[in-house]
N, C-alpha and C positions, 0 to 999 in steps of 0.2 A: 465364770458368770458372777457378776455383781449385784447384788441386794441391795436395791435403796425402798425402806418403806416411810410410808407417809401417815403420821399421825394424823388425825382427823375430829369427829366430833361425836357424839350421840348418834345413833342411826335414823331419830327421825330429823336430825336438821340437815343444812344443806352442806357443810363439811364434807359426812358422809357419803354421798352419790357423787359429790365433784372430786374426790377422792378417788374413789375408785373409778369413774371417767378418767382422770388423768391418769393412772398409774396402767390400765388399759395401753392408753396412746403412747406412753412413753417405753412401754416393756418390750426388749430387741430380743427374741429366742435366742437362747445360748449365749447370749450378754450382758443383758440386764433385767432384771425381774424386779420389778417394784408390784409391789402392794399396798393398800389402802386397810388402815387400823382402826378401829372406833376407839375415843379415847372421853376424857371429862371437856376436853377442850382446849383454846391458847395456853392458858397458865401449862397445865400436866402438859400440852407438846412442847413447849419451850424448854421445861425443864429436861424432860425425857432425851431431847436433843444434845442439848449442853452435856446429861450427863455418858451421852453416847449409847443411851439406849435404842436411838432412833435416828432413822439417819436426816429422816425432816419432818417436819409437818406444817399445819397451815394453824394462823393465829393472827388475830385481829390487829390492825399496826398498830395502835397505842399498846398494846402489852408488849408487843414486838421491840417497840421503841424503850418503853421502860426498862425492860429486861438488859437490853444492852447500856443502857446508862445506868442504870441502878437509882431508879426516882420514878415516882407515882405508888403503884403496887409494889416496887420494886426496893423501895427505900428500907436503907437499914440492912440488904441483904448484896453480897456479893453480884456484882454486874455479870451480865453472862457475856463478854467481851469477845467470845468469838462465834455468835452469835450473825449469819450471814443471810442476803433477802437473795433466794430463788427468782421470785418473782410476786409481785402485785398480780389478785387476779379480777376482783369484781369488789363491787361496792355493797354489803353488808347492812341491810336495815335493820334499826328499831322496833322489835313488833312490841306494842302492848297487846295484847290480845287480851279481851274481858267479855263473861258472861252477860247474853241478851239478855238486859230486863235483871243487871246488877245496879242501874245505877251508875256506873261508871262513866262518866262522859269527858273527863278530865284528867290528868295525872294527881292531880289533888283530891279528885275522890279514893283514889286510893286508900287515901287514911281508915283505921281499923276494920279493913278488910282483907280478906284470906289470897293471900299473892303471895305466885311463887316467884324467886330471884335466876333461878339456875342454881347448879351444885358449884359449890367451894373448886377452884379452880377450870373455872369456865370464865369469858371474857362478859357472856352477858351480864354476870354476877356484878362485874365491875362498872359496868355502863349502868344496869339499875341504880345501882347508888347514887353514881352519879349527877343521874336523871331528877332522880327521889329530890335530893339535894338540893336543887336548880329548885324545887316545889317547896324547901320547907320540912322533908322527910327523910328519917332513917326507918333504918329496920326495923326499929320498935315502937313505930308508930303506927305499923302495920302487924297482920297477923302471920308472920313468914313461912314458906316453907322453902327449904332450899333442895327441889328434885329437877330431874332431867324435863324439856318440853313436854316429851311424850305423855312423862308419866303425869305430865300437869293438865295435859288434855283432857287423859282419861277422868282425872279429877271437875276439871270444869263440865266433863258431859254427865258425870254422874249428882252435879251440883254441888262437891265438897270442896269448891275452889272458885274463886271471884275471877282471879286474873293471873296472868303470869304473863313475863318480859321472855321474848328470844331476839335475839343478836343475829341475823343470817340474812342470806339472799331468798329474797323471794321469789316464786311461791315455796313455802317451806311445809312438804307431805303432811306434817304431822296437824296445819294449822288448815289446809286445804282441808281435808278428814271431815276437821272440826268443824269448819263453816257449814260443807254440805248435809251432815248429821246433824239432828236433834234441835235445838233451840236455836241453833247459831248464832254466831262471835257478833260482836264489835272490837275495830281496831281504834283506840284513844288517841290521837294527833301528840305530838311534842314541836309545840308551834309557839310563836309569837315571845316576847320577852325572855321567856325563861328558856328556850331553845336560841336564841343566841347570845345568852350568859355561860350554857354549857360549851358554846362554840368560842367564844372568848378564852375561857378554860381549859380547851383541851382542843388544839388546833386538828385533832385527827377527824372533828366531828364535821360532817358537809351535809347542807341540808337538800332533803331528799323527802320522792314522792314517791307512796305504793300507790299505782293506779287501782282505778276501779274496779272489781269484778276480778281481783289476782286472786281474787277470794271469793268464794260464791254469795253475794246479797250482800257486800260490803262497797262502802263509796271511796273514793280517792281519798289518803288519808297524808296529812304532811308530818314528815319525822325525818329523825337524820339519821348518816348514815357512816360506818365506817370500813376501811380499804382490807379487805380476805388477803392475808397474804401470806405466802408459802415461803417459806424458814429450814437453812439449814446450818451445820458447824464451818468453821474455816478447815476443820481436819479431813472433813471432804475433799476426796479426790478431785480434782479441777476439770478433767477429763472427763470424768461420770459426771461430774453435774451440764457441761458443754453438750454431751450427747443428749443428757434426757430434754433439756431448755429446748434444742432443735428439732429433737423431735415434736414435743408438744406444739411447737411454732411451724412447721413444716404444713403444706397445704393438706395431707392426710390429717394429722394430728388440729389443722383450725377445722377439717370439717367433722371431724369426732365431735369436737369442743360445741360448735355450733350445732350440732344435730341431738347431743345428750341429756344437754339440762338446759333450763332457762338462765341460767347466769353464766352457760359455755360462750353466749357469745360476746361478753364480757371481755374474756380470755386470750388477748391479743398480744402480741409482741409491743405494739403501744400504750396500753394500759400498763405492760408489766413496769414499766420504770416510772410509773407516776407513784408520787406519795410516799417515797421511801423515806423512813425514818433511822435508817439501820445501813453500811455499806451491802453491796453486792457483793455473791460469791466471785471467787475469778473467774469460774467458769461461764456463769451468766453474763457478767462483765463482758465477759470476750466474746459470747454471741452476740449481746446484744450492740455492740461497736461495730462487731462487723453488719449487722443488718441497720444500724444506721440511727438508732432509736436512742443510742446514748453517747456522748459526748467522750 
């Protein structure tokens, strides 16, 4: 029997439950047993991979991409060079999420108020800046705190928090929660000029809409978005990564995908080879040629 586990995110983002949906569809009794890990995020699964602590996990394709060339976040530190793409699996939005009746109505109100970023190696961490940046802002133009979603929720509902950034697919449990309790959210746009200056800057960004009501009493909001994608070593077996890829793509395993979470149906054999920034495993490679999706 072989172990493949899959690094993932915080438990209340969407990492988490597509995590353990996939590793569900993918698990053959007496063959392979994968598992789904909570972790900090891309940065900690990349690394944990490279260093063989893990056999994959999932990470935003710009860190994904950096990590393999050694530039962005990535600069100044060894390339993680055998660093390989399972698969793309869904597109990743921007939340801001800001306290009703904070005032927030912009990324530029930001400025000296209580926003959290994400914790130090999480991918949202790096897109706030980002973001901030595109406005005019660092980190200490604001009042930071650098904790998990979750823990920022419980913050913004007890009022000791204005705003905080997550990076995930929508709807994400932790921000759902939040809308339907208490005061409810406003999500802040990343729109016009300064959303496509960050999109000139960093080709992973595509702009993107959270409809209306993904969130209880909130309107369609425009932000952008980037590609979830699932990461493993070249020292992976070719064979184990061939079985899990087909299974996940098998008409059982798309109707898991599509019946578990809002971004399963995402989760296609088509999607997976959009957007790579990084080569494919062999083994995914050789699924996905023989089903016709890559060259």
């Amino acid at each position: 029997q072989q172990f493949f586990r899959i690094g993932t995110g915080g438990t209340a983002g969407t990492y988490f439950p597509v995590g353990g949906m996939i590793a569900n569809t993918v698990s053959q009794p007496g063959k392979i047993a994968s598992t789904a890990q909570a972790s900090a995020g891309s940065v900690a699964n990349v690394n944990a991979v490279a260093a063989g602590q893990l056999e994959s996990g999932f990470s935003q394709a710009d860190v994904a991409t950096w990590a393999h060339t050694g530039t962005g976040v990535w600069e100044g530190r060894p390339p993680v060079a055998g660093l390989r793409l399972i698969a793309n699996l869904y597109p990743e939005s921007v939340h801001i999420v800001a306290r009703k009746g904070a005032g927030i109505k912009t990324v530029a109100d930001l400025k000296g108020k209580r926003v959290a970023l994400d914790e130090p190696g999480s991918g949202t961490l790096i897109n706030a800046r980002s973001i901030l940046a595109a406005y005019g802002l660092k980190d200490s133009d604001l009042r930071p705190e650098y904790i998990k979603p979750n823990q920022a929720g419980d913050k913004l509902k007890d009022g000791s928090l204005d705003a905080f950034f997550f990076t995930g697919g929508w709807p994400a449990g932790a921000i759902s929660e939040l809308a339907s309790a208490g005061a409810g959210i406003e999500l802040v746009a990343i729109d016009g000029p300064q959303a496509d200056a960050i999109r000139k800057a960093s080709s992973f960004f595509a702009p993107d809409t959270i409809p209306a009501e993904t969130y209880k009493g909130v309107a369609a909001v425009k932000t952008l978005a980037v590609g979830a994608q699932w990461v493993t070593s070249d020292k992976v077996d070719a064979n184990l990564v061939y079985e899990i890829v087909k299974a996940l793509y098998s008409d059982a395993g798309q109707k898991a995908m599509g019946a578990g979470h809002a971004k399963g149906k995402f989760i296609t054999k088509e999607n997976a080879v959009q957007g790579a920034g990084i080569p494919f495993h062999p083994g995914a490679a050789r699924f996905y040629r023989e089903a016709g999706v890559l060259k």
